[in-house]
C-alpha positions as CSV (number, residue, x, y, z in Angstrom):
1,X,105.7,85.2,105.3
2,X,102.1,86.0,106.6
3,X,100.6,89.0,105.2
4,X,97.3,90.4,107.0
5,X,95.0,93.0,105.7
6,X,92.2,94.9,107.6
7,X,89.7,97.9,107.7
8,X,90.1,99.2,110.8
9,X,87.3,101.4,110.8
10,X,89.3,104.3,112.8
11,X,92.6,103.2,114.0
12,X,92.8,105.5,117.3
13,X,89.6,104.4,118.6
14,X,90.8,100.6,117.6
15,X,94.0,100.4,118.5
16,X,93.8,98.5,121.5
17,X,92.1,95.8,118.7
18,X,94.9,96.1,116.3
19,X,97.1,95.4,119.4
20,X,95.6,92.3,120.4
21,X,95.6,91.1,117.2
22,X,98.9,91.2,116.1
23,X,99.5,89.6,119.7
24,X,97.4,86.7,119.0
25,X,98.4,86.3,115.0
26,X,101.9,88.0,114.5
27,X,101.6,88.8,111.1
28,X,104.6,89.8,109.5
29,X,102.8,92.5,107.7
30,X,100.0,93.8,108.6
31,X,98.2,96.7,105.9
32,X,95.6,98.6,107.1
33,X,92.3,100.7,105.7
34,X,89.7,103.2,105.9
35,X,92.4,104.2,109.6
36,X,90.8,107.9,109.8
37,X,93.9,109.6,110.9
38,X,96.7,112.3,109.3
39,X,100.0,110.8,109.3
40,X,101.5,112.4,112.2
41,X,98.8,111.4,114.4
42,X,98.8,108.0,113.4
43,X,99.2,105.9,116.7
44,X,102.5,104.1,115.7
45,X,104.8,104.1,118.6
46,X,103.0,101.1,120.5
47,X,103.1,99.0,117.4
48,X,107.0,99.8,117.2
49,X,107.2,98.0,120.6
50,X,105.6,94.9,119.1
51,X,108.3,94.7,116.7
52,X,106.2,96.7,113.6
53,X,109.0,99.2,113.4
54,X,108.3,99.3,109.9
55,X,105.8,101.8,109.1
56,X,104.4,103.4,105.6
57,X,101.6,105.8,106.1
58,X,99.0,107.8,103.5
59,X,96.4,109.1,106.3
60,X,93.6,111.7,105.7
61,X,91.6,113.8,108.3
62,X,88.4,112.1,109.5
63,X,88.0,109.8,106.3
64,X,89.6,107.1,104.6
65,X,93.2,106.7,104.8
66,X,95.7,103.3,104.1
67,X,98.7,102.1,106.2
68,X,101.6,99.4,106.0
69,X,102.8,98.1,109.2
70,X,105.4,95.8,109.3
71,X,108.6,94.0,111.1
72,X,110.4,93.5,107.7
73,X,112.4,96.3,106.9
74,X,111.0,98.8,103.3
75,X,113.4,99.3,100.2
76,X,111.1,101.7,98.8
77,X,107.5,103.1,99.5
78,X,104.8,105.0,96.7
79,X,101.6,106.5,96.4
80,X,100.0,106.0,93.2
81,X,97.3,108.5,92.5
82,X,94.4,106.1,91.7
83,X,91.7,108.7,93.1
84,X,90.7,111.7,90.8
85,X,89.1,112.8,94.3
86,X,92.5,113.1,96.0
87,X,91.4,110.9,98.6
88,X,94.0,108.9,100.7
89,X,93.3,105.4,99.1
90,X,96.7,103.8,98.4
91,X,100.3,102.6,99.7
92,X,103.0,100.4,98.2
93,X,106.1,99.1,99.6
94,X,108.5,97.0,98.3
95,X,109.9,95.3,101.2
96,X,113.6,94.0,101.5
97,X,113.2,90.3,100.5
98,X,111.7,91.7,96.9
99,X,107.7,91.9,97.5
100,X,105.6,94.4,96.1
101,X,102.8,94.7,98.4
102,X,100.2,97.3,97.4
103,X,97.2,98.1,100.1
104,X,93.9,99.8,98.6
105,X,90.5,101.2,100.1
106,X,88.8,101.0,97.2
107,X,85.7,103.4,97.2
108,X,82.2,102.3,99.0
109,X,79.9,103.9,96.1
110,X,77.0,104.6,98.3
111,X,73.7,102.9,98.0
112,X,72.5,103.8,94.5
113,X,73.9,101.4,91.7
114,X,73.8,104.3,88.7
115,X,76.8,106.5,88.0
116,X,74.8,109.1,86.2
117,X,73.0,109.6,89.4
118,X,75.3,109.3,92.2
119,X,78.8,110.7,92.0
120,X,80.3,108.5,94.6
121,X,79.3,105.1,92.9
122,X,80.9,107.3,89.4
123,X,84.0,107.5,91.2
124,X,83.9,103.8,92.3
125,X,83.8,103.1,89.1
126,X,86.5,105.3,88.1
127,X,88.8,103.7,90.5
128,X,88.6,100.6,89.3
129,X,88.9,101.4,85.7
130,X,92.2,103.7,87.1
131,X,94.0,99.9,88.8
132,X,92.8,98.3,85.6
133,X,94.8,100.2,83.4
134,X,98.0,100.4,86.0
135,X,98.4,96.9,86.4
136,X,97.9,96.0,82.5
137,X,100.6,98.5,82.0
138,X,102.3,96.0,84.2
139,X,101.5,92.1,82.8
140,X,104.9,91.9,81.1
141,X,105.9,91.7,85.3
142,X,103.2,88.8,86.1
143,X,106.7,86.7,87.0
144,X,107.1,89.9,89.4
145,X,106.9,88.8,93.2
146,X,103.8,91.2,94.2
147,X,100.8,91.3,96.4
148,X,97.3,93.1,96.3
149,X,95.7,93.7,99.2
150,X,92.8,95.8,101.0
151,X,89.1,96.9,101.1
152,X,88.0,96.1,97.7
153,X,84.1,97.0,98.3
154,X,83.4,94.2,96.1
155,X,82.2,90.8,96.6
156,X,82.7,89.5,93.3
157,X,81.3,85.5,93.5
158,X,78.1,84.8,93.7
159,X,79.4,83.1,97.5
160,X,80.9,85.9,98.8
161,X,77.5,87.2,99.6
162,X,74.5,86.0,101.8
163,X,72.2,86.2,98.5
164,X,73.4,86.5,95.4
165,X,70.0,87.0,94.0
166,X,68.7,89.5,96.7
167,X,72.4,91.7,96.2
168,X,72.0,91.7,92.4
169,X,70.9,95.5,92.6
170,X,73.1,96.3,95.7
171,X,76.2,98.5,95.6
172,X,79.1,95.9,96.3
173,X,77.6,92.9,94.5
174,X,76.1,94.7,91.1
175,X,77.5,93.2,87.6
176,X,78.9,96.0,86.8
177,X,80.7,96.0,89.8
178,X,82.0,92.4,89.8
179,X,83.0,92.6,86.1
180,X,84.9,95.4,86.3
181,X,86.7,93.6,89.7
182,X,87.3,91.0,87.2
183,X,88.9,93.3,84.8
184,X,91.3,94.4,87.3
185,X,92.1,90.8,88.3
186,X,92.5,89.8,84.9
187,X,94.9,92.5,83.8
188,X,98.1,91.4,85.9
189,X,96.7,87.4,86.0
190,X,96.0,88.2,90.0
191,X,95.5,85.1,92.1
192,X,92.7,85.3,94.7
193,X,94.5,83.6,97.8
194,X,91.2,83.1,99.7
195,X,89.6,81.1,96.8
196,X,92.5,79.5,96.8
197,X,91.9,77.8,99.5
198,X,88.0,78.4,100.1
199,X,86.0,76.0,96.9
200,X,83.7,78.5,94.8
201,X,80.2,77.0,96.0
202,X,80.8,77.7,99.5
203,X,79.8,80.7,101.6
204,X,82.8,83.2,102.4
205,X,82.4,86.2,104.3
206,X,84.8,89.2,105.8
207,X,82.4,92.0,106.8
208,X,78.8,91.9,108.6
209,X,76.8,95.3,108.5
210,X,76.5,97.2,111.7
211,X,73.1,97.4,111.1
212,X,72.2,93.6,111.8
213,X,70.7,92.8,115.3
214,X,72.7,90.2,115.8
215,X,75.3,89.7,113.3
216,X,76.1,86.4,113.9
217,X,72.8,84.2,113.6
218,X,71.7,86.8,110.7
219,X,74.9,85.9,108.9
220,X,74.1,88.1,106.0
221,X,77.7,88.4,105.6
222,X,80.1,89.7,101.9
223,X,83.7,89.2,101.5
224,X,84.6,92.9,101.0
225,X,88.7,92.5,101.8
226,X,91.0,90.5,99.8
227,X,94.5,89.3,99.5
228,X,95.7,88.7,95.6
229,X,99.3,87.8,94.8
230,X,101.1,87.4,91.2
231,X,101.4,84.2,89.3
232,X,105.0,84.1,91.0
233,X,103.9,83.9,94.3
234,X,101.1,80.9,93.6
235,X,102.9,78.0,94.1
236,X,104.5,79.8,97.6
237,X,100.7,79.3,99.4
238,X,100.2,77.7,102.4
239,X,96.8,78.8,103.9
240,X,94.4,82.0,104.1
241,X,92.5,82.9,107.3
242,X,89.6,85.1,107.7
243,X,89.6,85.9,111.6
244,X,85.4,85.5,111.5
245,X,85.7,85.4,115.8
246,X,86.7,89.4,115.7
247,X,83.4,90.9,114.4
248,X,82.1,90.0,118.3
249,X,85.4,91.6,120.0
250,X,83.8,94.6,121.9
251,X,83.6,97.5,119.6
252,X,84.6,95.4,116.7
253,X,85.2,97.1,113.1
254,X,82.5,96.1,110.6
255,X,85.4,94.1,108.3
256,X,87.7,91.5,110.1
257,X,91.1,90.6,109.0
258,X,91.9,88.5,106.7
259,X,95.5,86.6,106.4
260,X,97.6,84.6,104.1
261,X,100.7,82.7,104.8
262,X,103.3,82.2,101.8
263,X,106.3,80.8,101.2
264,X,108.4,83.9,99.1
């Protein structure tokens, strides 16, 4: 099975990107973030014709918003209210073979590091504490076939960002950020598929900022979206893939996808 996550960055004015790419890739699963649409004007039907007939949806107007794609068939599907601001951040399915796939758009947190300061890093940290607590409430399932995947908003090794010393104080990269990350990982024993496959000491990115001239001699890259998977789906791996080429595809999201292949 190859699962593929991706923020999107608005999935109407992309979709023509999310098209070519499951062309190019076929993924079997593909979960979206950040997609910017209400559910019924979610751009689905030219997907179905590429064989996604599969479709699990938790939009919001204008802002954030999560969505499951998928040519395997769901047995269930579930919100789980994670976000004490209501926002659309989270979809689960279990699909037929068993998997329990959960997609997240964790919160960005804005640009000050201090929760008694700035509400929206508060509520970062909220959310975080919020899948902490879900998944410990689940470790007794760690030989439970499931995966984690999505915009995280955290690059928590000190190689997942450009400079680890320069981001120290920068919303994404800040200790309290990648310990609490670490919490979360740690309370269901989650595998990080990427690292897997990609040794600690070297560089790893999956989002360049907008903001960069040119994003790809700057490289000031941070590896934002990741794809965990239980302690029963380790020894299934077979490769990861972060699709570096589609930050230059004309009017390119920020993020670009990233993909693992397993055997379930």
């Amino acid at each position: 099975m190859k699962i593929a996550t991706w923020n999107i960055n608005s999935v109407r004015l992309r979709i023509a990107l999310v098209t070519k790419f499951l062309e190019e890739h076929q993924p079997d699963v593909l979960a979206l973030q950040e997609i910017k649409v209400e559910n019924g004007l979610f751009p689905g039907e030219g997907l179905k014709k590429l064989g996604y007939v599969h479709q699990a949806i938790n939009g919001q107007k204008a802002y954030h918003g999560v969505a499951i794609v998928s040519r395997v068939p769901f047995k269930k599907t579930q919100v789980i209210d994670f976000c004490r601001e209501g926002h659309a951040r989270h979809m689960s399915v279990t699909l037929q073979n068993g998997v329990e796939l959960h997609d997240f758009y964790v919160p960005a947190g804005a640009d000050i590091p201090d929760p008694k300061v700035n509400p929206k890093f508060a509520h970062k940290l909220d959310f975080l504490r919020q899948m902490q607590r879900v998944f410990a409430k689940r470790r007794g399932k760690r030989d439970h076939p499931m995966i984690l995947v999505g915009d995280l908003n955290i690059a928590p090794l000190e190689h997942d960002v450009w400079s680890h010393k320069q981001l120290l104080n920068v919303v994404s990269h800040t200790p309290v950020e990648t310990e609490l990350l670490g919490e979360v990982k740690a309370a269901f024993d989650w595998v990080d598929v990427t690292r897997e496959f990609v040794p600690h000491d070297q560089k790893s990115y999956s989002w360049w900022s907008y903001r960069a001239a040119d994003w790809n001699a700057s490289n000031r890259g941070r590896r934002l979206d990741h794809i965990w998977v239980s302690q029963a789906l380790k020894g299934g791996l077979k490769s990861q893939q972060i699709v570096a080429k589609m930050r230059g595809w004309e009017k390119a999201s920020d993020h670009v996808p990233v993909i693992a292949e397993m055997d379930i």
